[in-house]
N, C-alpha and C positions, 0 to 999 in steps of 0.2 A: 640291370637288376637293382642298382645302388641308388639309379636315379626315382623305378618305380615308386623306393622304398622310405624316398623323400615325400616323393611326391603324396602316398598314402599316410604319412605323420604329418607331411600339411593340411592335406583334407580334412583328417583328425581334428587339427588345431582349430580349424575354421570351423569344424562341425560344434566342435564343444565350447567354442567362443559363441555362437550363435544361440545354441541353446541357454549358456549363463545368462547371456543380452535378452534374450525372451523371458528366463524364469526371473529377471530381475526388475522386467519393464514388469510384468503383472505382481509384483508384489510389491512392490512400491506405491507408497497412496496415490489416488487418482484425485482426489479433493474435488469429485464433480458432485458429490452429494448433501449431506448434512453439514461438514464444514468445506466451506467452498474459497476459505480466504487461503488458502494453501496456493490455491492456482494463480493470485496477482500476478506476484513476480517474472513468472515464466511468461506471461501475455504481452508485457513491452517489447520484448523482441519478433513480435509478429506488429509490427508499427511500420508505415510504410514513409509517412511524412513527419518532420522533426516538429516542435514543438515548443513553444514561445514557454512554457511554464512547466517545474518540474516539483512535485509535491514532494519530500518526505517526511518517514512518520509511521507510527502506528493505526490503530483504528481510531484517532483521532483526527486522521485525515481520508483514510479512506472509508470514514462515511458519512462525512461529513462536506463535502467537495464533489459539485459533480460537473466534471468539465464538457457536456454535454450543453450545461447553461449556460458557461463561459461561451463556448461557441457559439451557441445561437443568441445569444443577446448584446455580448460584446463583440465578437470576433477573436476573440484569442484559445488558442490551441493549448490544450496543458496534459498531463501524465503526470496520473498520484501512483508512485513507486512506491507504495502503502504496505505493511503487511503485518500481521498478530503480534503483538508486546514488541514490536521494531527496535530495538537496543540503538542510541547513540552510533556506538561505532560500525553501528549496520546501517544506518543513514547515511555514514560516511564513503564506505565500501562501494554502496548503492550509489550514491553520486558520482564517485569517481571510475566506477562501471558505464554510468548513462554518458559523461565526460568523452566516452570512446563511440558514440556512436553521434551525438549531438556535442549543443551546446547551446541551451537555455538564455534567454534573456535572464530569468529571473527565477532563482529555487525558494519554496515556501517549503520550511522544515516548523514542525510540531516539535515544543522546548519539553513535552508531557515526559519523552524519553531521562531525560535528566535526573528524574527521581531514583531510577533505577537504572545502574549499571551495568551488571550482571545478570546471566540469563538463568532463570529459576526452573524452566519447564524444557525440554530437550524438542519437545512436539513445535516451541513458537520457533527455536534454532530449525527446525526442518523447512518449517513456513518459509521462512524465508533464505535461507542457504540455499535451497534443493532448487529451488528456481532459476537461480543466477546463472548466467552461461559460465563455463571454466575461462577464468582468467587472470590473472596478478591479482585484481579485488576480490575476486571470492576467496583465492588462499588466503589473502588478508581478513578479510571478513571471518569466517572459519577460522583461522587463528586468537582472530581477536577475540571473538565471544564465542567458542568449544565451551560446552561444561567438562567438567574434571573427569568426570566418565566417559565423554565421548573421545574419540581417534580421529584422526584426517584421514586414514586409509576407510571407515568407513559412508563418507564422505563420495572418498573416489570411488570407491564401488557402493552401491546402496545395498545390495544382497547382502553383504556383511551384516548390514542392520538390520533388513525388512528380511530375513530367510525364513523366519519360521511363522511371519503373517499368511501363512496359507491358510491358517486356521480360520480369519478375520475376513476370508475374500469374500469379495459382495460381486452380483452382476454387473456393477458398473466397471471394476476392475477389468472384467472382459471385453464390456458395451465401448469402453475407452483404452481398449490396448494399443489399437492405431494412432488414434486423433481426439485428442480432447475438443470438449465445445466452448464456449466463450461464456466466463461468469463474469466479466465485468465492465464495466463502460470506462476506458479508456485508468483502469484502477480503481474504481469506482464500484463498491457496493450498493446496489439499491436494496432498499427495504421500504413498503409502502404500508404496514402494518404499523398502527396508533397504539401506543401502550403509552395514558401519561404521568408525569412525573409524581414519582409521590415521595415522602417521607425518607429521611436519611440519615444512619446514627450521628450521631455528633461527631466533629473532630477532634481527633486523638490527638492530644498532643506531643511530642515529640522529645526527644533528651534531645537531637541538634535535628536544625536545618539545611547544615552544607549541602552540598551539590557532591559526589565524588569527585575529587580529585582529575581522574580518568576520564570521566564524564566532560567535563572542562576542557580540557585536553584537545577531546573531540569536537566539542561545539568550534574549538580554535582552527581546527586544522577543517570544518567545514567553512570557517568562515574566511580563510586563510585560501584556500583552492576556490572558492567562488570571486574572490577577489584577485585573485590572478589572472580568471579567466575573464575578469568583467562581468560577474554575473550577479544582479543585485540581488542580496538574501534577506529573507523575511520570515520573521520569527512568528508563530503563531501559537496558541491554546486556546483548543476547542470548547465550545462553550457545555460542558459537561458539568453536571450537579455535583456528580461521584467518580468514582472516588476525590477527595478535597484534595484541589490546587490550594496549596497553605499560601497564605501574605508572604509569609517572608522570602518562600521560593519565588515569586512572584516578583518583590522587589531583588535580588538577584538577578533575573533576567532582564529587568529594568534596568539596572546599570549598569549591563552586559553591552544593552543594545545600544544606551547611551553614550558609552563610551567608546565602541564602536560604531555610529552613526546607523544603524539599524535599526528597521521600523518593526517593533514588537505590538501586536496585534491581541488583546487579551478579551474572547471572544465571550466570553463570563459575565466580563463589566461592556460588552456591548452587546448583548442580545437583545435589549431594547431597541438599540438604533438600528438590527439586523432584523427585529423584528419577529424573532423566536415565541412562540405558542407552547411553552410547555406541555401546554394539555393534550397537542395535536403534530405540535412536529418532531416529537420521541417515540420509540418503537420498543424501547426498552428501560420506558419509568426514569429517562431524564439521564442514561449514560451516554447515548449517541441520538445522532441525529436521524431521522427516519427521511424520505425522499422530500418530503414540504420541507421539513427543515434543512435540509442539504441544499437545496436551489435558492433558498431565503440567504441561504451564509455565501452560497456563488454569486448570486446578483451585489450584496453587498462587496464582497472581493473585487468583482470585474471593475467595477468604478474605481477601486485604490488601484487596481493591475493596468489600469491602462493608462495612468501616468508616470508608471517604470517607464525610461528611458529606453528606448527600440521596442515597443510593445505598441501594436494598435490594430485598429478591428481591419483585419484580413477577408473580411466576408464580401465587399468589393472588390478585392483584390485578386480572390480566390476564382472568381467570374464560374467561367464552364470548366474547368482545369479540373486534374486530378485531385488537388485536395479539397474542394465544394463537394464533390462524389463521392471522396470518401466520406466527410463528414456528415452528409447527406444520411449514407447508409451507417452510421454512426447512431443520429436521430432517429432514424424508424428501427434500428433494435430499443433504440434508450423508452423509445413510447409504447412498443410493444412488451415490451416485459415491464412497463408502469401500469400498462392496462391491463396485462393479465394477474398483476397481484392486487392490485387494486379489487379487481371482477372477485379472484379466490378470498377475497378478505370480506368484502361483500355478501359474497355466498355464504361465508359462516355469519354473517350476522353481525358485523366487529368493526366494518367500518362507514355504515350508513351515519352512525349517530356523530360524526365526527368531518366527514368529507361537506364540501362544497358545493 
């Protein structure tokens, strides 16, 4: 009788455990819809083969990089661990997470983080927290950059925080309670829609230019674990109109990288040589880069990335093996969803006057 009456409080357990785990999968955002940069993070760990190049950054790299190009015109493999207002020491977090499953020839971090520390929006901490698998870096992560309101407990449960989004449920919430679909090429947002650059208030100026403290810190201790592992780091800034990358922040990371022997890439004063169209390869009036201008900034990358030491074109190498096939089937999602937004952009009307 005593054992029955275990056994119907275990059944219990596991029924009500079961049901939390349901009502907490469908409330919890799916990011398959209108904002889709929610879903990156989580997509690296369905990666099957490692990879010569490891992006981080904000959306100053993931949409600005499309390692689609890298592969088919260089040979070299890469993964942008990219996601919404990326925080410094969520680069850092993020690195030292990819650390456990790889190990990069060479990590290209966006210096854009620097400006800001702190995380102002609780929605960019979910972007990129909620994706992370559980492990030492995400407590890390989540400790380090929590806003003041948020908890770690509701972190480990997401129902704490998403309970009463029932209100907000959309079809897709159900369409993807099982299995999400894939929003991005290897971290990699595409966008094939033209909006070009236009006009920009003036630069404010500033009572100071330091870097935070904190921020520093971080930059050290990325440069610091890449250099332990042999891994060569490369400082970048997307070549963005807007919001202003000020001079002086600018010369800061110049003798950052200086004095660490680090190749700082300031994509602003080289869109000339990269070969940028304002007019044509912005999607959004000159804050990112839209797909022409993302493969213009790849191609120029892949010729500096393939004189990283241990980096070179694998696409011989790769012959009939598994990773050609993958990358294979990498390339015909990457041109199928270039050609479908190309066609839907088209159909409105929006990108005949501008296309090739």
């Amino acid at each position: 009788m005593k054992g029955r009456k275990i056994l119907e409080i275990g059944a219990l357990a596991l029924a009500s455990a079961a049901v939390l785990w349901a009502v907490q999968r469908l409330l919890v955002p799916k990011y398959m819809g209108r904002v889709v940069e929610g879903a990156f993070i989580r997509e690296y760990y369905e990666e099957k083969s490692p990879h010569d190049i490891i992006v981080l950054g904000d959306c100053e790299v993931y949409e600005n990089l499309s390692p689609v190009v890298l592969w088919r015109e260089f040979g070299i493999t890469s993964y942008i661990r990219g996601s919404a207002q990326q925080l410094i020491a969520q680069s850092y977090y993020l690195l030292e997470d990819t650390l456990r499953h790889e190990s990069p020839e060479a990590v290209i971090l966006s210096v854009s983080a620097m400006q800001q520390y702190e995380q102002d929006n609780e929605t960019y901490n979910r972007m990129t927290l909620d994706g992370m698998k559980w492990s030492p870096s995400k407590v890390g992560a989540i400790r380090a950059t929590m806003m003041e309101d948020e908890h770690m407990a509701e972190y480990v449960f997401p129902l704490l925080r998403f309970h009463s989004r029932w209100r907000e449920l959309e079809a897709d919430d159900f369409r993807y309670f099982w299995e999400k679909r894939k929003m991005s090429h290897n971290g990699y947002y595409m966008r094939a829609d033209i909006r070009p650059a236009g006009e920009f208030p003036a630069e404010r100026r500033r009572s100071s230019y330091a870097f935070d403290e904190r921020a520093w810190q971080y930059l050290e201790k990325i440069r610091t674990l890449c250099q332990e592992r042999g891994i060569t780091l490369i400082l970048m800034k997307a070549p963005s109109l807007y919001p202003a990358w000020y001079q002086q922040w600018d010369q800061q990371i110049r003798d950052y990288a200086g004095e660490h022997g680090l190749l700082y890439i300031n994509c602003i004063e080289k869109s000339g040589d990269i070969g940028i169209d304002f007019s044509r390869d912005t999607y959004d009036g000159g804050l990112h880069m839209n797909v022409y201008g993302a493969e213009k900034m790849s191609r120029y990358f892949g010729n500096i990335l393939l004189d990283v030491p241990g980096i070179k074109d694998q696409r011989e190498e790769a012959g009939e093996q598994a990773m050609a096939a993958e990358w294979e089937e990498k390339c015909r999602f990457y041109d199928e969803m270039k050609t479908a937004q190309e066609q839907e952009f088209a159909d409105k009307g929006y990108l005949s006057q501008f296309a090739q």
